[in-house]
C-alpha positions as CSV (number, residue, x, y, z in Angstrom):
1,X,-52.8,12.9,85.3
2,X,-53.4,13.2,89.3
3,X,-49.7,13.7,90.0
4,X,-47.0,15.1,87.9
5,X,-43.3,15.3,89.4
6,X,-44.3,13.8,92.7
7,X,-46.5,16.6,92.9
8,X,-50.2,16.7,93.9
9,X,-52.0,18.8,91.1
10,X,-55.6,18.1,92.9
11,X,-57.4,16.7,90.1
12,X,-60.5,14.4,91.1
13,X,-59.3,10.9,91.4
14,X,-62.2,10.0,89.1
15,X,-64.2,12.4,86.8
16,X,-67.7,12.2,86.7
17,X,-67.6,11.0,82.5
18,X,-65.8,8.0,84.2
19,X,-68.3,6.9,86.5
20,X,-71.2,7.8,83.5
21,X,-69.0,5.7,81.3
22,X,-68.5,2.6,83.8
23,X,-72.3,2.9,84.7
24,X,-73.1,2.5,81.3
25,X,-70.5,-0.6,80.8
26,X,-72.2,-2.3,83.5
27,X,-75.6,-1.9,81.7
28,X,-74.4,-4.4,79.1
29,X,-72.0,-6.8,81.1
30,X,-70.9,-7.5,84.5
31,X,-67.9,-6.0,85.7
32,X,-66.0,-7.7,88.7
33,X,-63.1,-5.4,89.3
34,X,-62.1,-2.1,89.0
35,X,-58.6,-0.9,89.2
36,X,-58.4,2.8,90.5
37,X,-55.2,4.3,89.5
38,X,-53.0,6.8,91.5
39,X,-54.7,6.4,94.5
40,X,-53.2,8.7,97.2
41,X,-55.6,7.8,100.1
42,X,-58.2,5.8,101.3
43,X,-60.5,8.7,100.8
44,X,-60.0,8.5,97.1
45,X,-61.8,4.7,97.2
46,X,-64.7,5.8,99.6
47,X,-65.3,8.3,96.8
48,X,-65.2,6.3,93.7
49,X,-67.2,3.7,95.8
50,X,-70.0,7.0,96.6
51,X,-69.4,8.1,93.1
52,X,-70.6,4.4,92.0
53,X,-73.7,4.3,94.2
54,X,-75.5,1.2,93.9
55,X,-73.8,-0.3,90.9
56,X,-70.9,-0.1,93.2
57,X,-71.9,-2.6,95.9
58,X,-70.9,-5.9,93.4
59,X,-67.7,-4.4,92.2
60,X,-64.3,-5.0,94.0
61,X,-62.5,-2.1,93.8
62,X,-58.3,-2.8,93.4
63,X,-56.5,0.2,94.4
64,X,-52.9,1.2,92.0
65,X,-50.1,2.8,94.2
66,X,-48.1,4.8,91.7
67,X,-46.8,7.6,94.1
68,X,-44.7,8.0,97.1
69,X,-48.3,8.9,98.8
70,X,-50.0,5.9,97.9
71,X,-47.0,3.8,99.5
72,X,-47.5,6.5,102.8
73,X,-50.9,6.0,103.1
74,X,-50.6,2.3,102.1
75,X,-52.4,0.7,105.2
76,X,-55.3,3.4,104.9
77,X,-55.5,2.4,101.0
78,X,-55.9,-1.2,101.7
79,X,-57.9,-0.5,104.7
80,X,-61.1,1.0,102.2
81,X,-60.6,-1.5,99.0
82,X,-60.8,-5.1,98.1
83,X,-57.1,-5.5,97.0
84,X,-53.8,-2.9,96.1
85,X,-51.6,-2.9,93.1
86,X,-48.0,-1.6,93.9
87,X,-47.1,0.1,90.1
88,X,-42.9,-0.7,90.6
89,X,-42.5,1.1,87.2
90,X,-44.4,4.5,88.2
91,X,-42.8,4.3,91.5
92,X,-39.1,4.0,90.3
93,X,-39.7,7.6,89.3
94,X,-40.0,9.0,92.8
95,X,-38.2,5.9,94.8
96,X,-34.8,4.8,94.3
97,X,-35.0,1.1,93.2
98,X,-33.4,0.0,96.5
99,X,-36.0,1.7,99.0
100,X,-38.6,0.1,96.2
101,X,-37.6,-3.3,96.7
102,X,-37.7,-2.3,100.6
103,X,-41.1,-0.7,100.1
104,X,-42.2,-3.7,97.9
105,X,-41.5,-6.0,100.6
106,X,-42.9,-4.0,103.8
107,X,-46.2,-3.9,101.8
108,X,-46.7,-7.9,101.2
C-alpha cells in the first residue's frame, strides 16, 4: 500500500512486475482500460503511461482517488488520464462523510 494513515510512505505508484505482468496480458488479449489505484498526482499517470511504453498508447488509463491527495490534486489527475474514480469508501477514512459528499459533488 502507497499510503497508510493518510500518510505518504513513497512507494512507486506501479512496480515494475506490474507493468511486466500487464505487458504480458496484453500479449494474449486486448485490454481497454486500466484503473490505477491511489493516485496522488498527475505525475503518477505520466509514469505508468512511460512505464507502459508503446503498449500504452491504446489503453485508457482511469485514475482511483483513494486519499485526501488525490482529491487535492484532483484537476491535475484528470488533467493526465482518460477518466477518475472517486473511492467514497477509502476516502471516508481521511474525510468526514460530510466534506465527502461536498468533495464528491465539487469533482462531478
Amino acid at each position: 500500500m502507497r499510503f497508510l494513515g493518510g500518510k505518504h510512505k513513497g512507494l512507486p505508484i506501479i512496480s515494475d512486475d506490474d507493468v511486466r505482468d500487464l505487458q504480458a496480458i496484453t500479449q494474449l488479449i486486448q485490454v481497454d482500460y486500466f484503473i490505477l489505484p491511489f493516485a496522488s498526482c498527475g505525475q503518477d499517470i505520466k509514469t505508468l503511461r512511460e512505464m507502459l511504453g508503446p503498449v500504452g498508447k491504446t489503453i485508457k488509463i482511469l485514475a482511483k482517488a483513494d486519499t485526501i491527495n488525490g482529491i487535492e490534486n484532483f484537476e491535475d489527475i484528470l488533467n493526465q488520464c482518460d477518466g477518475i474514480v472517486l473511492c467514497r469508501n477509502e476516502l471516508s477514512w481521511e474525510i468526514p462523510s460530510e466534506k465527502l459528499m461536498i468533495a464528491q459533488k465539487w469533482a462531478i
